[in-house]
N, C-alpha and C positions, 0 to 999 in steps of 0.2 A: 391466359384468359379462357382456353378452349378447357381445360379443365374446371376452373371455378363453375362455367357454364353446364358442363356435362355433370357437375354434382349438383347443380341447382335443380336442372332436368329432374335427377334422382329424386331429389327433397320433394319437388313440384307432384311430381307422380304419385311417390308413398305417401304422402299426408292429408289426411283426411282435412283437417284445420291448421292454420297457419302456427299453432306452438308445435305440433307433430311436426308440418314440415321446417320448421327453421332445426327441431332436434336429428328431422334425418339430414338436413344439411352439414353440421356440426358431426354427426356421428359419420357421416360417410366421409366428407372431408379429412378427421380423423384417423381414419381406418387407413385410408387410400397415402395418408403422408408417412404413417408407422410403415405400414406394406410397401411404399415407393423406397424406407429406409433397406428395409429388412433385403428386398430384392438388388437390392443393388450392392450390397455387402455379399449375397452368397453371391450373385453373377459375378463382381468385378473384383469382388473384396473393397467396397469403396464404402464408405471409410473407413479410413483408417483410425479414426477414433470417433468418439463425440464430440471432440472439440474443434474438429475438421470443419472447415469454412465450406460454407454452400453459398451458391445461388441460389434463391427461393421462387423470385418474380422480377422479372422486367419492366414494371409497367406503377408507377408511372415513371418512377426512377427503378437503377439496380437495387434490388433487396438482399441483402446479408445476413447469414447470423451461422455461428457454431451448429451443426447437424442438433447437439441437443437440446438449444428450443426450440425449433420448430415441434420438437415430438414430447415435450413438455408442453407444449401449447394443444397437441395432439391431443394428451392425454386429457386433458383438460377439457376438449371438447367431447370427447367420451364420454367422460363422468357427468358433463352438464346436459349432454341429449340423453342419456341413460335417466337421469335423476329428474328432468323434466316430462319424458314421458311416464318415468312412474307417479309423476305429480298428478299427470292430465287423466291416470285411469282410476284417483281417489277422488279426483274433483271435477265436474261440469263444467266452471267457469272460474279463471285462473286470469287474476289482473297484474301486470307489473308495475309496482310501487318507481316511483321516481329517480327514488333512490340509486336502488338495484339497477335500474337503466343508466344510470349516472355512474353508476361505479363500473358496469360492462364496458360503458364507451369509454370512458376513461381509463381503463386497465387495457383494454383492446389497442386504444389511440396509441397509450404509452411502449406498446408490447411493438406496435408498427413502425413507430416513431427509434425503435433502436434496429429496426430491420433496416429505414431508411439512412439515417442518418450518414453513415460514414462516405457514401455515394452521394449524396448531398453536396456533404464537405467540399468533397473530391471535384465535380461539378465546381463546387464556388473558386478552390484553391486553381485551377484552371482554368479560370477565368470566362467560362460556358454557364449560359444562364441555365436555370433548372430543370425545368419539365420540357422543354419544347420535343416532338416525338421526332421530329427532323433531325435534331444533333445525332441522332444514331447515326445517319449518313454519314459525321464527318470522320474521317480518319485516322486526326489528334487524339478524337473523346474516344473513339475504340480502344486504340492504342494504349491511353492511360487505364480505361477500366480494367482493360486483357491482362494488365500488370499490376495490377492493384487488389493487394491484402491488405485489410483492416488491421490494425499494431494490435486490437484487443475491443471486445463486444463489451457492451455498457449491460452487464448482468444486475446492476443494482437499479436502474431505471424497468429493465425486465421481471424484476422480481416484484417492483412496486404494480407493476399493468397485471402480472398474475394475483396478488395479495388481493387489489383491486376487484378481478374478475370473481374470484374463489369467495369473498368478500358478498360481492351481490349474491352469486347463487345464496350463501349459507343465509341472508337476510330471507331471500326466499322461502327456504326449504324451511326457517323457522317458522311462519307464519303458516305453511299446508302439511309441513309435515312432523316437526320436529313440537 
C-alpha cells in the first residue's frame, strides 16, 4: 500500500487537473513496475524468466501472476497516460463516454480478478474464510500460502481485461483523435 500511496502523492502533485493526474498515476505506476522488473534481474538475476511466478500485492488477498503481466499491464498503462495527456493538450474539455468507463472497469476487474483468484481458491480449499486481515496471524494459512504455486495463470481471462482496456482507450482516441 505504501507504494500505491507514494505514486498517488506523485499523480497528486504533477497534475494540474484530474485526467493529468490519474495519467501520471498510470505513467509512474508503469515506469516504477518495468524498473522494479529491470532492477531486480541485473541485482539478483530474478527472474529467471517471464513466466516466473511473483507476488504482486497482499491486500486484500495474496496477488499472483507470471512476472509478464504485470509489465503488459505496465505497458499499457504507459501508452494510456502517454495517449491521454496527448489528448488533454489538443482539447480543453475531455468527457468519458460510458462506454469506455465500462469497458476500463471491466477489463481492469477481469485483469484483478486473475491476480486474485488462485489465492482465493486456496483460502476456500483450506477451509479459511476470505478477506479477514487477521488470518495472516494464523500459522496453518502461512504455511499453506509459503507453499503454494498456482499449476498455471488464467491468460485468456487476462487477455479479455486487456482487449477490454485497449478497447476503451481506442473508443476514446476515436472520438478526439483519430
Amino acid at each position: 500500500m505504501a507504494t500505491i500511496a507514494m505514486l498517488a502523492s506523485i499523480a497528486m502533485l504533477s497534475g494540474k487537473n484530474r485526467l493529468e493526474r490519474i495519467a501520471a498515476f498510470l505513467f509512474s505506476f508503469g515506469m516504477w513496475d518495468i524498473f522494479y522488473y529491470l532492477w531486480l534481474k541485473v541485482l539478483i538475476d530474478w527472474p529467471s524468466s517471464l513466466f516466473t511466478w511473483d507476488v504482486l500485492f497482499l491486500i486484500p488477498v495474496v496477488w499472483v501472476a507470471p512476472v509478464l503481466a504485470p509489465i503488459i499491464c505496465a505497458v499499457t498503462m504507459i501508452a494510456m497516460a502517454l495517449l491521454l495527456l496527448k489528448v488533454r493538450q489538443k482539447n480543453k474539455i475531455i468527457v468519458f463516454r460510458k462506454t469506455e468507463i465500462l469497458l476500463w472497469v471491466s477489463g481492469c476487474s477481469a485483469i484483478l480478478f486473475t491476480f486474485m483468484i488462485d489465492y482465493m481458491k486456496l483460502f476456500r480449499a483450506e477451509g479459511f474464510p476470505e478477506f479477514p486481515m487477521s488470518l495472516f496471524k494464523n500459522p496453518r494459512l502461512l504455511e499453506a500460502i509459503s507453499q503454494y504455486v498456482p499449476a498455471s495463470y488464467h491468460w485468456e481471462l487476462f487477455a479479455f481485461g486487456e482487449i477490454a482496456v485497449v478497447c476503451g482507450l481506442l473508443f476514446f482516441l476515436k472520438r478526439y483523435v483519430l
